[in-house]
C-alpha positions as CSV (number, residue, x, y, z in Angstrom):
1,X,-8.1,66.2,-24.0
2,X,-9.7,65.1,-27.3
3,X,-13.6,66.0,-27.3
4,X,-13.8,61.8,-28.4
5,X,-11.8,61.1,-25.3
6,X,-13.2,63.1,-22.8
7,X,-17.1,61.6,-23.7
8,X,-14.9,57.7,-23.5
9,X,-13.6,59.5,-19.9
10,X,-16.9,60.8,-18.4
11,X,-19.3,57.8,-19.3
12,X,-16.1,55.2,-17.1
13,X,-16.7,58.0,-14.2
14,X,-20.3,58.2,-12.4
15,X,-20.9,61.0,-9.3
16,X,-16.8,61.5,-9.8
17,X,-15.7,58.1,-9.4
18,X,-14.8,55.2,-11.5
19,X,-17.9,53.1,-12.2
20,X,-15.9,49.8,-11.0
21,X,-15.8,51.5,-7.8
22,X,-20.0,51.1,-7.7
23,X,-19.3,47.5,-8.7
24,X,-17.0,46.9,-5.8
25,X,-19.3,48.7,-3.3
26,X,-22.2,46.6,-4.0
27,X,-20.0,43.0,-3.7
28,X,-18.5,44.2,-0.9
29,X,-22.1,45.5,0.7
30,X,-23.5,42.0,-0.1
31,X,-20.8,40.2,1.1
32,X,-20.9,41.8,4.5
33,X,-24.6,41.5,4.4
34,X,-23.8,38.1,4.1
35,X,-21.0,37.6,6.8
36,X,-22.9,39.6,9.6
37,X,-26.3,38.6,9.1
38,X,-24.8,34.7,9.9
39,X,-22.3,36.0,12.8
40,X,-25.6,37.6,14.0
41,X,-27.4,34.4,14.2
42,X,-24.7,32.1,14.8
43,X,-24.2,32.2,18.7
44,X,-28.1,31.9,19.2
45,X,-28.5,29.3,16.9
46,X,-25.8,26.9,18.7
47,X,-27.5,27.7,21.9
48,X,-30.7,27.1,21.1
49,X,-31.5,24.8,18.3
50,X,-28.2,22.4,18.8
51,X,-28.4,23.0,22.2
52,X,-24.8,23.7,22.9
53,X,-23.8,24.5,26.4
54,X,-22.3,28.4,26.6
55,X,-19.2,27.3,27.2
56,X,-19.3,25.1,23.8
57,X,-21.1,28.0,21.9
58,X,-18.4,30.8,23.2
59,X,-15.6,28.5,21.8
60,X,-16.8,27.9,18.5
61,X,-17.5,31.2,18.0
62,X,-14.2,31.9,19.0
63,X,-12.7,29.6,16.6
64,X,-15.3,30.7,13.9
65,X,-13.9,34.7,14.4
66,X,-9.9,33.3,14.5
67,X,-10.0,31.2,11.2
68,X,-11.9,33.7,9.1
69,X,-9.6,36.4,10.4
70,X,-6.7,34.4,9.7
71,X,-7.4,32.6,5.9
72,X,-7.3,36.1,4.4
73,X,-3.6,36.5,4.7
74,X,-3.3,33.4,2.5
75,X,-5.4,34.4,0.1
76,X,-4.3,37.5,-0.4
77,X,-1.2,36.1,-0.8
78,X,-2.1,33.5,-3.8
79,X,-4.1,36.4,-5.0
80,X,-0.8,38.8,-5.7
81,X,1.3,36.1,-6.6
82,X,-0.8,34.2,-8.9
83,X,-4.6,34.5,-9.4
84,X,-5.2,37.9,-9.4
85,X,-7.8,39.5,-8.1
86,X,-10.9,38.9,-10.4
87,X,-10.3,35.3,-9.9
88,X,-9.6,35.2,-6.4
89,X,-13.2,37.3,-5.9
90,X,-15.1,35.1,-8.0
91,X,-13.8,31.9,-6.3
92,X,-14.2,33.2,-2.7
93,X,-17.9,34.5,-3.8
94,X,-18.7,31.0,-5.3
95,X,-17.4,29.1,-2.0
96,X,-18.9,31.7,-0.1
97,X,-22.5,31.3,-1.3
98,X,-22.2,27.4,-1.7
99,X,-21.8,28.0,2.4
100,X,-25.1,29.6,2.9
101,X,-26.5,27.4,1.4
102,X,-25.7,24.8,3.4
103,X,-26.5,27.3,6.7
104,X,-30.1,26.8,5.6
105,X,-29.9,23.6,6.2
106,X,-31.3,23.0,10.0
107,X,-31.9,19.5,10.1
108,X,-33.7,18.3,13.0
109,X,-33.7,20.6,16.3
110,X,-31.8,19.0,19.3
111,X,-33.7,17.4,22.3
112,X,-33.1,15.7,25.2
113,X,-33.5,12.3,26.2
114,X,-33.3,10.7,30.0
115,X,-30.7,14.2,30.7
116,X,-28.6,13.8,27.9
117,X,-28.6,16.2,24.3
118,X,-29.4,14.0,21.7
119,X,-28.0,15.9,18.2
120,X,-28.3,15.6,14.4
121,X,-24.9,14.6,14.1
122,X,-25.7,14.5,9.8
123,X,-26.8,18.0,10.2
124,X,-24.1,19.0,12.3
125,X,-21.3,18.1,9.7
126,X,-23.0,20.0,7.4
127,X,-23.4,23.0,9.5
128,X,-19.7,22.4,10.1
129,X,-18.8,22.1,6.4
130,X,-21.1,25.4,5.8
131,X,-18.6,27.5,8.3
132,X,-15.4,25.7,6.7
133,X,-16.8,27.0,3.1
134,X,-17.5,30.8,4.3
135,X,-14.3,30.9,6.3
136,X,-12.5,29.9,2.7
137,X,-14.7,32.6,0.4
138,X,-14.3,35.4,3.1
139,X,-10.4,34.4,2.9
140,X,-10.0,34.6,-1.0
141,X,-13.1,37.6,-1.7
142,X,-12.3,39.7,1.2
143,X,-8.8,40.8,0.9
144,X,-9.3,41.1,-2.6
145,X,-12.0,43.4,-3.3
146,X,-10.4,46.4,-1.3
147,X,-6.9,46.1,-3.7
148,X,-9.3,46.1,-6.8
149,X,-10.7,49.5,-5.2
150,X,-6.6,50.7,-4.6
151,X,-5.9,49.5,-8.3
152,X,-9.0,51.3,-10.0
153,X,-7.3,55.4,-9.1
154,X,-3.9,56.1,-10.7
155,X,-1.1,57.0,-8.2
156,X,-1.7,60.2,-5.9
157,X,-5.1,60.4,-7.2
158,X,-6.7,62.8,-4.8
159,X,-10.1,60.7,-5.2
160,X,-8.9,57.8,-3.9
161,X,-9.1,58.8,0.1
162,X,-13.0,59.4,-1.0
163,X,-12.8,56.3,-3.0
164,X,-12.3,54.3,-0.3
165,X,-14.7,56.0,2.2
166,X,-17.4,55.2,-0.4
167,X,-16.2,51.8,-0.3
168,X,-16.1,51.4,3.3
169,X,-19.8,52.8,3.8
170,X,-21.2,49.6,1.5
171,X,-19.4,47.5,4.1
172,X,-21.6,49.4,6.9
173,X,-24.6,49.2,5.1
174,X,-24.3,45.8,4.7
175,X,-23.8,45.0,8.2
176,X,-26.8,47.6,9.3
177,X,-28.9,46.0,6.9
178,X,-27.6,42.4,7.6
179,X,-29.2,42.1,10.8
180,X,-31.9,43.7,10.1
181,X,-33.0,40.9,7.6
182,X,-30.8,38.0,8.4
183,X,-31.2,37.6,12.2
184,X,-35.1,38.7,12.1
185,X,-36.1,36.4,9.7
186,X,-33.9,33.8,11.6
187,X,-35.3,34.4,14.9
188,X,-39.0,35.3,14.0
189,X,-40.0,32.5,11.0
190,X,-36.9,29.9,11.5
191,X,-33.5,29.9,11.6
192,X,-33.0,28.6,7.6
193,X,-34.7,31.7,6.5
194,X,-32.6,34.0,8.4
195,X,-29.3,32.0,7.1
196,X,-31.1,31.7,3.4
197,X,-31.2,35.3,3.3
198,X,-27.8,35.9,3.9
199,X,-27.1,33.5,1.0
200,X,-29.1,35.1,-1.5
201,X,-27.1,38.2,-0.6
202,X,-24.1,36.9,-1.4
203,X,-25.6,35.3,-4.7
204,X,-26.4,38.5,-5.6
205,X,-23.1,40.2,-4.8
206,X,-21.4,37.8,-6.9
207,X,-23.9,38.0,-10.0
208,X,-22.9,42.3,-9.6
209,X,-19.3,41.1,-9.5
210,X,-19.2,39.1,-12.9
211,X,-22.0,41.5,-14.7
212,X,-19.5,44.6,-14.0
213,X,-16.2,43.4,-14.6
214,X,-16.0,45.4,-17.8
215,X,-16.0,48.7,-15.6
216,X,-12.8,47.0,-13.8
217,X,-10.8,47.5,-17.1
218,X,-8.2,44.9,-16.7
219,X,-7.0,46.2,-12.9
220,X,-8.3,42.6,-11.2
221,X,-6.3,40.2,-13.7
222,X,-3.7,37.8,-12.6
223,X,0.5,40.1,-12.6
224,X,1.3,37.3,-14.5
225,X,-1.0,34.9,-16.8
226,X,1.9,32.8,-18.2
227,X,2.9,31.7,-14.9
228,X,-0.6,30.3,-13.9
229,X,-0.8,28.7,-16.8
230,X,1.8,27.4,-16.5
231,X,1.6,23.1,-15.6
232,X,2.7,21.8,-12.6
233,X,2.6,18.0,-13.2
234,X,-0.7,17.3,-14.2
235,X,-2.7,20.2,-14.0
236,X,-1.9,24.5,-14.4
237,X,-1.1,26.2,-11.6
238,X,-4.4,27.8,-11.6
239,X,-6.2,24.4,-11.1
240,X,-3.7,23.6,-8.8
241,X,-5.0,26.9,-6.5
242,X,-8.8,25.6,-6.9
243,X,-7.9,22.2,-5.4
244,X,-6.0,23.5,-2.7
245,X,-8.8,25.9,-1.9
246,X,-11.1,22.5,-1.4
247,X,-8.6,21.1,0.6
248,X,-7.9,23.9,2.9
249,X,-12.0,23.5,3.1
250,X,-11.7,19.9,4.1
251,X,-9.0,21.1,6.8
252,X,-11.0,24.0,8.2
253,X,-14.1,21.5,8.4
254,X,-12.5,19.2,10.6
255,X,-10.6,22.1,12.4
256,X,-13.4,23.7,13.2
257,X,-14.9,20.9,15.3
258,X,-11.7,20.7,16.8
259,X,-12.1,24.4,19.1
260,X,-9.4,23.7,21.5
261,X,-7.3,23.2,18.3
262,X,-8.0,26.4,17.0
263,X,-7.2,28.0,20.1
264,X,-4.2,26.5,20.7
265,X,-3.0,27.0,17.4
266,X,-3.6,31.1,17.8
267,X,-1.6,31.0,21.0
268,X,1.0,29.2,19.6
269,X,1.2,31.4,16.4
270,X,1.0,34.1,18.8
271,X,4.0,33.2,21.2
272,X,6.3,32.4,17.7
273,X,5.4,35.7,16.4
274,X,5.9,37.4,20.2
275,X,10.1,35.2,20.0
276,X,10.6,36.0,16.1
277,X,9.9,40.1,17.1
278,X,12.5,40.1,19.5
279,X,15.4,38.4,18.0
280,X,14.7,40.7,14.7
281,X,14.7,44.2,17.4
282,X,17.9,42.6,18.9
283,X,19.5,41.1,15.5
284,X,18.4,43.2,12.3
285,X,17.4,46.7,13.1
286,X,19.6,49.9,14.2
287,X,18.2,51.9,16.8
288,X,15.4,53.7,14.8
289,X,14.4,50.8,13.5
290,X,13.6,49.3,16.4
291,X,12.0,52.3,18.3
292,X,9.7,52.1,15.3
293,X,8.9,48.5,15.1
294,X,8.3,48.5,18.9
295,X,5.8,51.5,18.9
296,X,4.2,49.6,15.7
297,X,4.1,46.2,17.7
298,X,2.3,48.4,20.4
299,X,-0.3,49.7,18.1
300,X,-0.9,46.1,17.2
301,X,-1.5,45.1,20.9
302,X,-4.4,47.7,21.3
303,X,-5.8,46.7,18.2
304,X,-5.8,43.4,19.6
305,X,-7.3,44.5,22.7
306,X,-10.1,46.6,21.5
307,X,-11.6,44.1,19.7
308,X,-11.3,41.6,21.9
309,X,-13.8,43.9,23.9
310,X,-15.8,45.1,20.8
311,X,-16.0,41.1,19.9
312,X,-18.5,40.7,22.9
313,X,-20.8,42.5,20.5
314,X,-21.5,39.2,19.2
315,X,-20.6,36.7,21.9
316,X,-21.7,37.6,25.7
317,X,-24.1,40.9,24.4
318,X,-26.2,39.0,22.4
319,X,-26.6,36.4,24.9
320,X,-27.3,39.2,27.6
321,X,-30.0,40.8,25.5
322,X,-31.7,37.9,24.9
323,X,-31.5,36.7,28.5
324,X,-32.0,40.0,30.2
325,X,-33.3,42.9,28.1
326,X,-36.3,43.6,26.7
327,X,-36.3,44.6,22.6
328,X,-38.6,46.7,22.0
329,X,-36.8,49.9,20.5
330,X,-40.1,52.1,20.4
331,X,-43.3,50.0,21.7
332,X,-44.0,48.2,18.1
333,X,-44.9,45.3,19.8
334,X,-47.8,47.3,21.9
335,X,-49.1,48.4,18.0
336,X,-51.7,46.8,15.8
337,X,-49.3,47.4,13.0
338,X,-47.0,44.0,12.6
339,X,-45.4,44.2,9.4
340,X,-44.8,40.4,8.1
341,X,-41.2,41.5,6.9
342,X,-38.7,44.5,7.3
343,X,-39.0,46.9,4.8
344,X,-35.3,46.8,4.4
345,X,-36.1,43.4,2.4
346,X,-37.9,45.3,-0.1
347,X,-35.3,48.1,-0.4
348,X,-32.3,46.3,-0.5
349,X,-33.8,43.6,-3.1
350,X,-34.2,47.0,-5.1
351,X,-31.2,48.3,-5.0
352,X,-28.5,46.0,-7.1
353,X,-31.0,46.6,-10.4
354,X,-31.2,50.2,-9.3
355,X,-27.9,50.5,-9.7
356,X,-27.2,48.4,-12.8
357,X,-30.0,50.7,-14.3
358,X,-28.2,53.6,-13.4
359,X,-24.8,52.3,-14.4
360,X,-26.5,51.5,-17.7
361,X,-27.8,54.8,-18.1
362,X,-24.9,56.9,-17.6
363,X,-23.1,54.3,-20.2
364,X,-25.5,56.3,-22.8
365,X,-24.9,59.9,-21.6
366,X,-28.0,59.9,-19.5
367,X,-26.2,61.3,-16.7
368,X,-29.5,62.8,-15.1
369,X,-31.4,59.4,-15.1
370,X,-28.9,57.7,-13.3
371,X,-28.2,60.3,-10.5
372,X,-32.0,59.9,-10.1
373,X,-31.7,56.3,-9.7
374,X,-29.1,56.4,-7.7
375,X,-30.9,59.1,-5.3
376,X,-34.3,56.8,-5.7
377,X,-32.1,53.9,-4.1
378,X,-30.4,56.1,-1.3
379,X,-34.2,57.2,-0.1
380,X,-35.7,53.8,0.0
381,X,-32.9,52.7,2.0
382,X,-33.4,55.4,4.1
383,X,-37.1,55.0,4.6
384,X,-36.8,51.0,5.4
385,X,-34.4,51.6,7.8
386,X,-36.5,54.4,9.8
387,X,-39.3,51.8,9.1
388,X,-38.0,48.6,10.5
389,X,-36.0,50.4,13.7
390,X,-39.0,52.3,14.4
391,X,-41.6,50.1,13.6
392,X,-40.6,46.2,13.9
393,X,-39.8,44.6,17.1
394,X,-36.2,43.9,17.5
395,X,-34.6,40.4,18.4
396,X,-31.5,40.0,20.1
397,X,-29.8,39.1,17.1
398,X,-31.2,42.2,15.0
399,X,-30.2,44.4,17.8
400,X,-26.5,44.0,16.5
401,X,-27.4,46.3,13.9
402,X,-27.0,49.2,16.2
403,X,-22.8,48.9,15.9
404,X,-23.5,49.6,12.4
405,X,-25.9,52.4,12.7
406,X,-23.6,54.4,14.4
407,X,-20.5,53.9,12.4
408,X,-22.6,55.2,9.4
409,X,-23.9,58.0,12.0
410,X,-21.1,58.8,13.5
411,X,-18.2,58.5,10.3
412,X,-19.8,61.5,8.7
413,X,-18.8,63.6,11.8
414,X,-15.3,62.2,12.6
415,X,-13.9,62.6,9.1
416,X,-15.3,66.4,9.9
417,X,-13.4,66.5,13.3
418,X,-10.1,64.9,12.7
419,X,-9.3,67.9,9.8
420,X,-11.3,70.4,11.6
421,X,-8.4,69.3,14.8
422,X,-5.6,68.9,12.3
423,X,-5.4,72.5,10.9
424,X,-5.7,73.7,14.6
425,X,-2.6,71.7,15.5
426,X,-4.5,69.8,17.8
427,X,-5.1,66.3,15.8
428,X,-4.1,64.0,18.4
429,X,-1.0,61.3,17.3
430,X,-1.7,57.2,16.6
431,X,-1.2,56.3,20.2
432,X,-3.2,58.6,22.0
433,X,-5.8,58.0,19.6
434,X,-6.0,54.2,20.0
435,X,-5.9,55.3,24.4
436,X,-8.9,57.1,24.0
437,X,-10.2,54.4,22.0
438,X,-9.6,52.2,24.3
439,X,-10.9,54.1,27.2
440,X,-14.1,54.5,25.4
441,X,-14.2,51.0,24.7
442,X,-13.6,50.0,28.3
443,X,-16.5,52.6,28.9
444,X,-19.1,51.2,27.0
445,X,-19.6,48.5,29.3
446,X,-20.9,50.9,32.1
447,X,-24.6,51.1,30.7
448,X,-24.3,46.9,30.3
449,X,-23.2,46.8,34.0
450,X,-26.2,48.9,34.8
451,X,-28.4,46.8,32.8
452,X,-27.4,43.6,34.5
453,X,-27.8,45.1,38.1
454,X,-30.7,46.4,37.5
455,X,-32.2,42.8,36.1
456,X,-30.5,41.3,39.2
457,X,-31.9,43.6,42.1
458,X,-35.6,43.7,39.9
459,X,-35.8,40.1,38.9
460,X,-37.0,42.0,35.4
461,X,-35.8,42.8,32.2
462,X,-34.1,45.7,31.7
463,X,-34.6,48.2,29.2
464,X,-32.9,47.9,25.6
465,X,-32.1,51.5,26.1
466,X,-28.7,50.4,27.9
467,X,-27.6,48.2,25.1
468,X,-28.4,51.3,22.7
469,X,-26.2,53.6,24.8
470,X,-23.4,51.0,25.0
471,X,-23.1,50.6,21.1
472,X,-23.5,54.2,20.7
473,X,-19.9,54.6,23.4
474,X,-18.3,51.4,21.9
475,X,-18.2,53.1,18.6
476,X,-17.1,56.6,19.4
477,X,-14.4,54.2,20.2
478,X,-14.0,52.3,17.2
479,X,-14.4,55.9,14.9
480,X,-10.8,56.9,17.7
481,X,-9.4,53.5,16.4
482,X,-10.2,54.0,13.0
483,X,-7.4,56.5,10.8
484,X,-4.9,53.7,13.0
485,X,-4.9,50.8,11.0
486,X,-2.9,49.1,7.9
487,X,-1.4,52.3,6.9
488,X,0.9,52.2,10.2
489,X,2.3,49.5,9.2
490,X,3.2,50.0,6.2
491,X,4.5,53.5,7.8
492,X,6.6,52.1,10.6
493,X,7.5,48.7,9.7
494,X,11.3,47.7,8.0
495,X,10.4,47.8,4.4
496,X,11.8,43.6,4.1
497,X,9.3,42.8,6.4
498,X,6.5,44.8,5.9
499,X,4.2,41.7,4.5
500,X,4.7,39.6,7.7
501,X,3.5,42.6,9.9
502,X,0.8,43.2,7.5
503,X,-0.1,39.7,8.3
504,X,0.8,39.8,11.9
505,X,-2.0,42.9,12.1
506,X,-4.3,40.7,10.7
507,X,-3.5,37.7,13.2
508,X,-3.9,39.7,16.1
509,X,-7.2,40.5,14.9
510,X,-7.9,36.9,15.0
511,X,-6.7,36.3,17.9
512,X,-9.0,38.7,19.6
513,X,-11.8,36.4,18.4
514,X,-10.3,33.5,20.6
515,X,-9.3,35.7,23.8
516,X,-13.1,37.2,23.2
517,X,-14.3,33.9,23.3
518,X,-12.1,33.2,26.5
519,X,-13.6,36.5,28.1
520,X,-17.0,35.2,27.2
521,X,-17.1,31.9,28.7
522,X,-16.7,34.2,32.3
523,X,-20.8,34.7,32.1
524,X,-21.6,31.4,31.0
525,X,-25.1,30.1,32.0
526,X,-26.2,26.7,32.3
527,X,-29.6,26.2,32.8
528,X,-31.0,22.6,34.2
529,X,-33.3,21.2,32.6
530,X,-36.7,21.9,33.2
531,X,-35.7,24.8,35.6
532,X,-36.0,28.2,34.6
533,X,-33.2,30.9,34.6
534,X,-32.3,32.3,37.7
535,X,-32.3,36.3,36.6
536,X,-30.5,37.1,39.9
537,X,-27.2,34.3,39.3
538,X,-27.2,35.6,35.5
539,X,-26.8,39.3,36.1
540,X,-24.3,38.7,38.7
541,X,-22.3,36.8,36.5
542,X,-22.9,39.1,33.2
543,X,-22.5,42.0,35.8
544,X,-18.3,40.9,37.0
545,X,-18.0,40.0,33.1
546,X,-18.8,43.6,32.2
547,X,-17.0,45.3,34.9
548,X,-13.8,42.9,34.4
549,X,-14.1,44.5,30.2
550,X,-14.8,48.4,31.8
551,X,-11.4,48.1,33.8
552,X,-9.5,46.1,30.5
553,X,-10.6,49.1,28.6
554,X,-10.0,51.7,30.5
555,X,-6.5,50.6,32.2
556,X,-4.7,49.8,28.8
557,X,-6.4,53.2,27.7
558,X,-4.1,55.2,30.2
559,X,-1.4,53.0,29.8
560,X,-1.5,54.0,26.5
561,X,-2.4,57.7,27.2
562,X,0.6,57.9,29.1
563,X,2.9,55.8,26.7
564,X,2.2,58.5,24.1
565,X,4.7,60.9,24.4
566,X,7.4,58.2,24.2
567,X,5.6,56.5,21.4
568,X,5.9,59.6,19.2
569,X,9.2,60.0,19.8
570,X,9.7,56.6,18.7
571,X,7.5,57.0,15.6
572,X,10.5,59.3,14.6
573,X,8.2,61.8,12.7
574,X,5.8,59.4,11.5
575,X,1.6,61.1,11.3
């Protein structure tokens, strides 16, 4: 290689990777900051400023889960055939931020007068037409922003498996750091600061987005410009695309006040998908074929039910914690020391003109400067973090950044174990993989049962300590489920249909929101008014929740565990 050319090739790389990658991370980190710090206040937010029954609260955060699940097959669609992926990012960022906004905007709280909830109905819409515009973004940015990452490594680029992890660890940040910030500043000053937050996240994921797009060199632009130029009646195509976008947001607004529509659209989707399957086993494929498509359909189905039990994470957990737990990680709140915001505020303000500065540095060959911003950033990330989980009393909202912590704890070791097994000949296949999984899952609930008995028989809180343990089972589960995913179906599906089950995979995934949601509602409190919670009723009925999830968990876990050996046989020497 030309001297010229290999200076040109070593300022687009930074710590081995193309700088575009760093660009990606950082939207992606933001967006998720964005996503989970809402999901994290959502449920409690419904419950107890609009006063919506559980039942109520449950549904719409089943809906919620389903539709933003479910919009990213469409735009991911419009992005390959039209828009391309810079555009599609940028709109979904720009609808996506417009929707925070709106979160902020509380309105005034619910009361009630002679028994009956009287609402901010004004407020309510826009709440509703808040959800409709994140649903949208998260459909057109989301999808989007992992194939710019694909496109950014030539073909067999051995970097690209690392790529990728990197990738992955900004969405895990953002969700540790999300609830950190977003649901402690929503439970602990008001609710419009918590959901501000997450929308100045996003605002600043999108202003990294458009500042970097020179280090995407091209990869993100529309396959072909003419055509979405092209003028359909009065408008281009691409104008055409915007407008629809605001019109699927009108339709998701009125949707999404609609739950039993939702729901019933999922299981409808659902059963069509459940009668197309079949007649294309019976009609289209030889035997092979359909041995593969049937293990791959299985795959799907313990997909779907993992995280329809990991999904409680945000549904009947968080209500349980902050019904029946105590907080309190490590006695902060027995301290003099009250800090008047995380720490993690601070470091994660820092960080996107960290890494712009460092980005800008090694443009000029100042390789050493920017590895030193780059490690300033990583240690005042760290520090916050050890700050604000040692240090800051936890809400039950915050508390959801536990499933986080230990994906970014735990990933580290598992991409160590599953080589370490492979070259031992002891790596086990896709199936038994998603069994254990599953049996883990199904085991996390233990220390929850626990928790709930021991707040029934004591008429006390119980200690946080059980949640802590549950997340810290739950993932072990999720790092079995994770090397199962997309790639098995582009592995096992019939090539002419390998786009609808990449869709199907993602529409189970939203239907687990709904059948979470439906699981839920089991442990649903209603509390008179003026009359305290009974602790004793509420464990009992959190308590048969979690047990009925420990045996869901654990049964399709050995069903699956002894499905295996068939399965394999099926995959037809598929990894």
């Amino acid at each position: 290689m030309p001297e010229a050319q290999a200076v040109a090739h070593d300022r687009d790389e930074f710590l081995g990777h193309p700088k575009g990658l760093f660009v990606c991370f950082f939207t992606e980190m933001w967006e998720r900051f964005s996503f989970y710090g809402m999901k994290a206040l959502l449920l409690l937010y419904l419950l107890k400023y609009h006063l919506f029954g559980d039942d109520a609260g449950y549904d719409l955060l089943g809906a919620y889960g389903g539709l933003v699940y479910a919009i990213p097959v469409i735009g991911g669609l419009l992005a390959d055939r039209y828009l391309g992926m810079r555009k599609a990012v940028l709109l979904g960022g720009i609808l996506l931020v417009l929707g925070h906004i709106g979160m902020a905007f509380e309105g005034e709280q619910a009361r009630i007068v002679a028994g009956e909830v009287v609402r901010d109905e004004g407020a309510l819409q826009v709440f509703y037409l808040s959800l409709a515009l994140i649903i949208m973004g998260v459909g057109f940015l989301k999808p989007n922003i992992s194939t710019i990452v694909g496109r950014l490594y030539p073909e067999n680029d051995p970097r690209r498996d690392s790529g990728f992890t990197l990738f992955y660890a900004g969405i895990n940040v953002g969700a540790l750091f999300a609830s950190l910030i977003c649901a402690f500043l929503g439970e602990t000053y008001g609710w419009s600061y918590g959901f501000g937050a997450a929308g100045v996240g996003m605002l600043a994921g999108l202003v990294m987005f458009v500042w970097g797009q020179k280090y995407l060199h091209g990869h993100a632009e529309p396959n072909d410009p003419d055509k979405l130029r092209e003028r359909v009646g009065p408008l281009s195509r691409e104008w055409w695309i915007y407008l629809g976008s605001l019109g699927g947001v009108a339709i998701v607004w009125q949707l999404i006040q609609r739950t039993w529509t939702v729901h019933g659209a999922m299981h409808i989707i659902a059963l069509l998908l459940a009668v197309w399957f079949v007649y294309f086993l019976v009609t289209q494929c030889n035997r092979v074929q359909r041995q593969q498509m049937i293990t791959l359909v299985l795959l799907i189905i313990g997909v779907l039910i993992f995280f329809t039990l990991y999904e409680q994470t945000y549904g009947s957990w968080v209500t349980f914690t902050d019904r029946l737990l105590t907080k309190d990680l490590f006695g902060a709140a027995d301290n003099a020391y009250v800090p008047a915001l995380p720490w993690a505020v601070y470091a994660l303000a820092a960080s996107p003109p960290l890494m712009i500065a460092a980005l800008m540095a090694s443009d000029r060959g100042r390789g050493d400067v920017a590895k030193g911003l780059v490690v300033l950033m990583g240690v005042g990330l760290f520090v916050a973090i050890a700050h604000d989980i040692v240090l800051v009393k936890q809400t039950a909202g915050s508390l959801t950044f536990l499933g986080a912590f230990f994906i970014v704890v735990l990933a580290p070791i598992f991409s160590w174990f599953w080589p370490w097994l492979e070259k031992r000949g002891l790596n086990p296949s896709k199936p038994a993989k998603m069994g254990i999984g599953l049996v883990f899952a199904g085991l996390a609930f233990l220390p929850m049962v626990a928790a709930a008995q021991y707040a029934g028989a004591s008429d006390a809180m119980a200690s946080v300590w059980w949640l802590v343990l549950a997340y810290f089972v739950l993932e072990i589960g999720e790092m079995c489920l994770s090397p199962i995913g997309l790639s098995a179906v582009t592995q096992l599906s019939v090539a002419r249909v390998v786009g609808l089950m990449m869709g199907a995979f993602w529409l189970a995934t939203a239907y687990s929101e709904v059948l979470a949601a439906g699981f839920g509602k089991l442990a649903s409190i209603e509390v008179a008014e003026g009359a305290t919670l009974d602790m004793a009723e509420a464990a009992s009925k959190y308590s048969d929740l979690f047990w009925l999830m420990v045996w869901v968990g654990v049964g399709s876990g050995v069903v699956f565990l002894l499905l295996t050996p068939l399965a394999r046989r099926w995959m037809h020497g598929v990894k």
